[in-house]
C-alpha positions, 0 to 999 in steps of 0.5 A, a space after each residue: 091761454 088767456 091774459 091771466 095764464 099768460 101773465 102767471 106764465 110770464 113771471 114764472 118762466 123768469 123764475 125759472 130762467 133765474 133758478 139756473 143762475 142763483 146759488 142757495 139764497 133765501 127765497 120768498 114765494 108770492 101766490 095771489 089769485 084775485 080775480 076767480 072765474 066762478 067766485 068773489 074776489 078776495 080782498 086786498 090782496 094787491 098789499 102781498 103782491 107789492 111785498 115782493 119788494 120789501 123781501 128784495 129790498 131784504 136780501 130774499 130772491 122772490 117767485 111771484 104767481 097771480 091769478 094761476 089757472 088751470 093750464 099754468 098749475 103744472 108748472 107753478 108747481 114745479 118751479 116752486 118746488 124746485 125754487 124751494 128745494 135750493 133755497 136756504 130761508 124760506 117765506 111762502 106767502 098764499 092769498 085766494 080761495 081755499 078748501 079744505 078736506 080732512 087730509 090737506 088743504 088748496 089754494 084754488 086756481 083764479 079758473 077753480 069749478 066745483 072741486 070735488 075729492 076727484 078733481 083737486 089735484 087740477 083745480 089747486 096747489 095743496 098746501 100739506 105739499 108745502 109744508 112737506 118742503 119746508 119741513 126741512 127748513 125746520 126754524 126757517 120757514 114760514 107759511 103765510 095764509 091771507 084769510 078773509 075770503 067769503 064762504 063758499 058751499 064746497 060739499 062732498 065733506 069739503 069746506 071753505 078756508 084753509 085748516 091748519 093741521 100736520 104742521 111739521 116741527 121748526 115752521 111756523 105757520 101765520 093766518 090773517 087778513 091780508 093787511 094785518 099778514 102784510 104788517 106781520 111780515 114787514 114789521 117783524 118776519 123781515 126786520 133782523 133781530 126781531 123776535 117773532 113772539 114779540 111781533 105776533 102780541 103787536 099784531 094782536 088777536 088778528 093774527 093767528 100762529 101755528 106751529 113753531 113760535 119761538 119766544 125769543 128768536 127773530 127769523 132773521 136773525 142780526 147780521 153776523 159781525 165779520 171779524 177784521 182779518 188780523 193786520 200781521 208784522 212783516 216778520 208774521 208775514 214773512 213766516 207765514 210764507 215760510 211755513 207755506 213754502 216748507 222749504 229750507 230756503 225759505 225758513 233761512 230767509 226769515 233766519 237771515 233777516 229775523 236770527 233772533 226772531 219770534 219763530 227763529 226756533 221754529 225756522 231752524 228745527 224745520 231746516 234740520 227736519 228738512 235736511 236729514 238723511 235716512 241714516 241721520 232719521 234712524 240714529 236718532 231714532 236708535 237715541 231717542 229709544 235709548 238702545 245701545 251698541 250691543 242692544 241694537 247689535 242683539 235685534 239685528 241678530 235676531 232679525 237675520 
């Protein structure tokens, strides 16, 4: 295996040493694939990979893959597959060589030849298989494709670049240059409460958004405010251990140190509930349905 295998390898075996031990976060996955074997480098694609702190820095747990090959794409697969499956929040960043046909698009291994209908499933990662993962994140996931590569002549009804087509309902997908994609998703993807509408007109014509855009919701929406628990008397205190003991015991206790209390009532119907017996039950049951002696003597008649 070459250094950029291994390298690809090395990042995505701690992935996946780490996906045994989180529980269901949000999850940014960074693939970058700068230096090809047969094509030009893209560029600028180095500013995606330093996101990978501004996502931390955000709360996301984050996979990063650069400069995949061949011999690394089974398992990049797998463990972004199953990264994404688990997480709540999904950001899936891509930068390199794409082809697109008219069913789907790749991102090219760093090791691509020439990709052909036959051959694309070994020489890529189909994007249309993302996007079927994060259709069940509907309104929070995001597909961002770095554009900006030079063109390449594919043949066999194949053509350069990535086409955005198929995008499932609720994701968004984002399109630019690496630097202005960059922008997008530090000054507004990962700013809570900013609307995402609103991020996309600053950036201008140089960003492109399909899919779900919607005009006023941020992805990251503001932190939930966390309601203080309620500071208690030690009469509410005392009566909350009661009703969790649901004992006469302690129903008395808080009769004797509280007789005229709040919850004195309630302590004593309980005492009473507690301790009647099956015959104290059925009387009053008899009262509260209002039979009388020669009533209840006429069912026990007609029952025997």
């Amino acid at each position: 295996m070459n250094f950029r295998g291994l390298l690809g390898s090395v990042v995505l075996s701690a992935a996946l040493g780490l996906a045994s031990l989180a529980s269901a976060a949000d999850l940014a996955v960074i693939i970058t694939n700068e230096r090809y074997s047969n094509y030009s480098s893209p560029p600028g694609l180095g500013q995606l990979n330093r996101l990978q702190q501004d996502f931390r820095n955000a709360g996301f747990d984050v996979v990063l893959s650069r400069n995949l090959t061949t011999t690394s794409l089974a398992q990049t697969r797998q463990v972004i597959s199953s990264r994404m499956r688990d997480a709540d929040r999904i950001v899936v960043v891509v930068g390199g060589h794409f082809v697109s046909n008219a069913r789907d698009s790749w991102l090219l291994v760093s090791d691509a030849g020439s990709p052909n209908p036959l051959n694309l499933a070994n020489q890529g990662i189909s994007l249309g298989a993302v996007l079927d993962i994060l259709k069940q994140r509907q309104g929070e996931a995001l597909l961002a494709v770095a554009t900006g590569g030079r063109a390449q002549q594919f043949g066999e009804d194949m053509r350069d670049g990535y086409v955005p087509r198929r995008i499932p309902q609720g994701v968004t997908v984002a399109m630019a240059e690496a630097d202005l994609l960059s922008q997008f998703l530090t000054g507004t993807i990962l700013q809570r409460g900013q609307p995402m509408s609103a991020g996309a007109d600053q950036i201008g014509d140089g960003l492109r958004i399909h899919g779900f855009l919607p005009r006023r919701a941020a992805f990251l929406p503001d932190q939930d405010v966390v309601q203080p628990e309620p500071v208690l008397t030690p009469e509410e205190r005392l009566w909350r251990r009661a009703t969790a003991d649901n004992a006469v015991q302690s129903f008395q206790l808080y009769l004797d140190l509280y007789p005229d209390g709040i919850f004195a009532a309630e302590a004593r119907q309980h005492i009473e509930d507690l301790t009647l017996t099956p015959e104290d039950r059925a009387r009053i049951a008899e009262e509260q349905i209002g039979l009388s002696r020669d009533q209840r003597r006429q069912i026990q008649r007609n029952l025997s």
